[in-house]
N, C-alpha and C positions, 0 to 999 in steps of 0.2 A: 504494500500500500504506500503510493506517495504522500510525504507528509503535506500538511495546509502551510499553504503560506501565512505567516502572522502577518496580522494587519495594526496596524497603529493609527493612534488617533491623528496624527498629522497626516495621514493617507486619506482620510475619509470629509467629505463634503455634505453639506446641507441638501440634500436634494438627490443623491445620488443612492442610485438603482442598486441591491443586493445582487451579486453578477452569480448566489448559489441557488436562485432557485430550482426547482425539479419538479418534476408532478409523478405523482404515483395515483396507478389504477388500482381501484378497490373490485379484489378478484374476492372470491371465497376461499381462496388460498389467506390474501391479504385480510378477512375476517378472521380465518381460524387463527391466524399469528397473533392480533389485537385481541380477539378474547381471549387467546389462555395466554398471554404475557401478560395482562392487566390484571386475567382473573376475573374479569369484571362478567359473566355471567347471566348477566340480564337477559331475558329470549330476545329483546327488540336488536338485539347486539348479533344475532347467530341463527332465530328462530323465521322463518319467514312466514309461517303459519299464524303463530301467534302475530304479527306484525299483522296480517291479515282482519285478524279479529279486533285490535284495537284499532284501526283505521287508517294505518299507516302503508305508506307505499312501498313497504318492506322494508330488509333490515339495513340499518346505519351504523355509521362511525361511531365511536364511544367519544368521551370528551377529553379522556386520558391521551386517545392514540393523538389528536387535535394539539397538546401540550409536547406531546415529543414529537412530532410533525415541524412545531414549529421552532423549538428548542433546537433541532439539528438544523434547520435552515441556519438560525443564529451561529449557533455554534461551530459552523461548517464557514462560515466570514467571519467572524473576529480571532480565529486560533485557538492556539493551546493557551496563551496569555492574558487572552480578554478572559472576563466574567461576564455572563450577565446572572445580574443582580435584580431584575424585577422584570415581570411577563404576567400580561391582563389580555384573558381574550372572554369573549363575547359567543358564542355558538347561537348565531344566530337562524340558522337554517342548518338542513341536514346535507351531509353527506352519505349518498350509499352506496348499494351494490353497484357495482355496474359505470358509476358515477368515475371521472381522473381526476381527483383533485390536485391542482398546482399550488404551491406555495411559493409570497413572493413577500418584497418586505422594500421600505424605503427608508433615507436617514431624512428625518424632520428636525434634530435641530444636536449639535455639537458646542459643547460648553465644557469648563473647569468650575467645579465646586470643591474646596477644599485642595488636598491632592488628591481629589481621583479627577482625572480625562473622561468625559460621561461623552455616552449617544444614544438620544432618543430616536426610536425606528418606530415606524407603521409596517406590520406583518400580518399578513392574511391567509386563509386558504380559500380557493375559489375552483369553481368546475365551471364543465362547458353550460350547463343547464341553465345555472342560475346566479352566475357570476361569483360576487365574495359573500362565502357561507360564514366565515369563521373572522371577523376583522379584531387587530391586536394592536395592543402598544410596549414596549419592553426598551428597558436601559441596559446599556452593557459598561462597561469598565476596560477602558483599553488602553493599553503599556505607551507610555510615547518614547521616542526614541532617543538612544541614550548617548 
C-alpha cells in the first residue's frame, strides 16, 4: 500500500475541493459487511421483507457505516498527522440497496486558534437519485510545516 501524502495546513485553501473522494455501490455484499461490522442488526438494515411491511423502499444504510464513510474520506486528505477532532452529520434521506453513494467534502474556512492550525470542511454523501443524502461539517487539526 502507498503511503498518503501528508497534507499541511499551508497547502490547503478556502474553497478548495477534497481531490479523495470515491463512491461506493451498496451491493448486499456491501450490506452484509455494515451489518455484522456495526452489529447493528436492525431488519431495516438487512431485512427486505420486513422493510416491506413498514413502508419503506427496502433496506438502507445504517448511520454508523454514514460516520466511517465519511471519516475515511477525511482521513484519506489530511494524513497520518492531521486529526480530526469534531464531525456533525445530518442523515437526512436514505441511502440503499442498489443506490452509489459518492462522498465528497469542501474547505469553508482555514484559521489559527491557539496552537492548533484548524479546517473547517463541508462533507457529504450523495447518490445518483437524490442528490446529498447525508450533508456534514467537521474540523481537522493539521501539522504546518516545520
Amino acid at each position: 500500500m502507498k503511503p498518503r501524502k501528508q497534507l499541511f495546513w499551508e497547502d490547503v485553501a478556502e474553497g478548495q475541493e477534497l481531490p479523495t473522494s470515491y463512491t461506493m455501490p451498496i451491493t448486499w455484499t456491501k450490506i452484509a459487511h455494515t451489518v455484522s461490522g456495526t452489529r447493528d442488526f436492525n431488519p431495516q438494515h438487512h431485512d427486505p421483507d420486513y422493510c416491506r411491511e413498514m413502508g419503506y423502499d427496502g433496506v438502507f444504510v445504517m448511520l454508523n457505516f454514514y460516520q466511517a464513510l465519511l471519516g475515511r474520506l477525511v482521513s484519506d486528505w489530511i494524513g497520518e498527522e492531521g486529526f480530526l477532532s469534531k464531525l456533525h452529520l445530518e442523515m437526512r434521506k436514505m441511502n440503499m440497496l442498489y443506490d452509489t453513494m459518492t462522498m465528497k467534502g469542501k474547505v469553508t474556512r482555514k484559521y489559527v486558534q491557539g496552537a492548533e492550525h484548524l479546517v473547517d470542511l463541508d462533507v457529504w454523501i450523495e447518490n445518483e437519485k437524490q442528490g446529498v443524502t447525508t450533508p456534514a461539517t467537521c474540523t481537522v487539526i493539521l501539522p504546518v510545516k516545520g
